[in-house]
N, C-alpha and C positions, 0 to 999 in steps of 0.2 A: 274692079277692086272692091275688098269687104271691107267694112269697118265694123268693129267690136268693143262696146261701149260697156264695162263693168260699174257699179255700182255697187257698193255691201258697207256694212257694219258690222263689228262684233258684235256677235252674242254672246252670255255669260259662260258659255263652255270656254274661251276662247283666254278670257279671264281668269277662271277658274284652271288651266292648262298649267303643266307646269314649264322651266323656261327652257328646257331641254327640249318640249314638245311644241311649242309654240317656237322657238330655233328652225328644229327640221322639217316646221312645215314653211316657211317662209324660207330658206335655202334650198327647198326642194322648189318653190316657185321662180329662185332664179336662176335653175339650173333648166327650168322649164324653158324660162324665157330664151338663153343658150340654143337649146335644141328647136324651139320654136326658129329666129334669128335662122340657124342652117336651111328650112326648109322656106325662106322669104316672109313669115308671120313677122311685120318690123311693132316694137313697143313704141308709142307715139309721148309716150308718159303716164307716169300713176300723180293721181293730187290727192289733196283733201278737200271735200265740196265747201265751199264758201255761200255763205247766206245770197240767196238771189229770190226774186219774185217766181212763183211755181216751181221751185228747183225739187230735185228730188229727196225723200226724208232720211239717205244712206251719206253718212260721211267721208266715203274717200271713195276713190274712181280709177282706172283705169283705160285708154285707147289702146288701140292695136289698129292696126292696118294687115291683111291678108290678101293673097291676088285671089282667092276663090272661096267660095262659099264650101266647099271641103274641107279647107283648111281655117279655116273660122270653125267651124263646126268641130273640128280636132280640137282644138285651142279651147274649148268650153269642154268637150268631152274629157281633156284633161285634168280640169278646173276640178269637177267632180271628182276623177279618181283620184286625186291628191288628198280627196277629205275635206278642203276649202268651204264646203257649204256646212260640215258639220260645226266649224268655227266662226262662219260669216252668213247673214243675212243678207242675200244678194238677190239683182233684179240686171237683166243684161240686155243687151241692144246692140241686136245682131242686122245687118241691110248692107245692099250694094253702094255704093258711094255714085251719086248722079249729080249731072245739073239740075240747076236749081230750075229753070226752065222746063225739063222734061216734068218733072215733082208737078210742077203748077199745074201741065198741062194736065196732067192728072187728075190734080182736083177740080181743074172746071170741066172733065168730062163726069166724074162724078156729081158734081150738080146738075149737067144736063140728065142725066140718067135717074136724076129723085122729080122731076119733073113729068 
């Protein structure tokens, strides 16, 4: 399983938009989300980031869960052709969803391997 970690803010386009335009581009994302849903991409939730220690500098968020890195990859290629980034300042975080055990073991071979 993928996980798909958005992060963005507006930019002043976005602001600047008017509300007909700024309307059909956020109904166009949840008719995405629809069509995503049919092919198993499930939405896990959108927030708004809340002040934390290292948090990232973008104000709202969204998860996704996807069973493959194909379709993770569809799901942002979409993002795009929606025009989403012409409106948003966005950074994403795309990985396979593991144990936390395999992760670790991970990085204590990377330490062996700077040695």
């Amino acid at each position: 399983m993928y996980v798909v970690i958005e992060t963005w803010t507006p930019k002043p386009a976005f602001f600047a938009a008017d509300e007909e335009t700024r309307n059909d581009l956020l109904a166009g994302a949840q008719e995405a989300m629809k069509q995503l849903a049919e092919v198993g991409v499930v939405t896990l939730g959108w927030g708004r980031v809340e002040p934390a220690a290292y948090s990232t500098s973008h104000e709202w968020f969204a998860v996704w869960q996807a069973p493959s890195k194909e379709l993770a990859d569809a799901l942002l290629g979409g993002v795009e052709i929606s025009g989403w980034y012409t409106y948003f300042e966005q950074s994403n975080v795309v990985g396979e969803l593991r144990s936390a055990e395999a992760v670790i073991a991970e990085h204590l071979a990377l330490e062996a391997e700077a040695k």
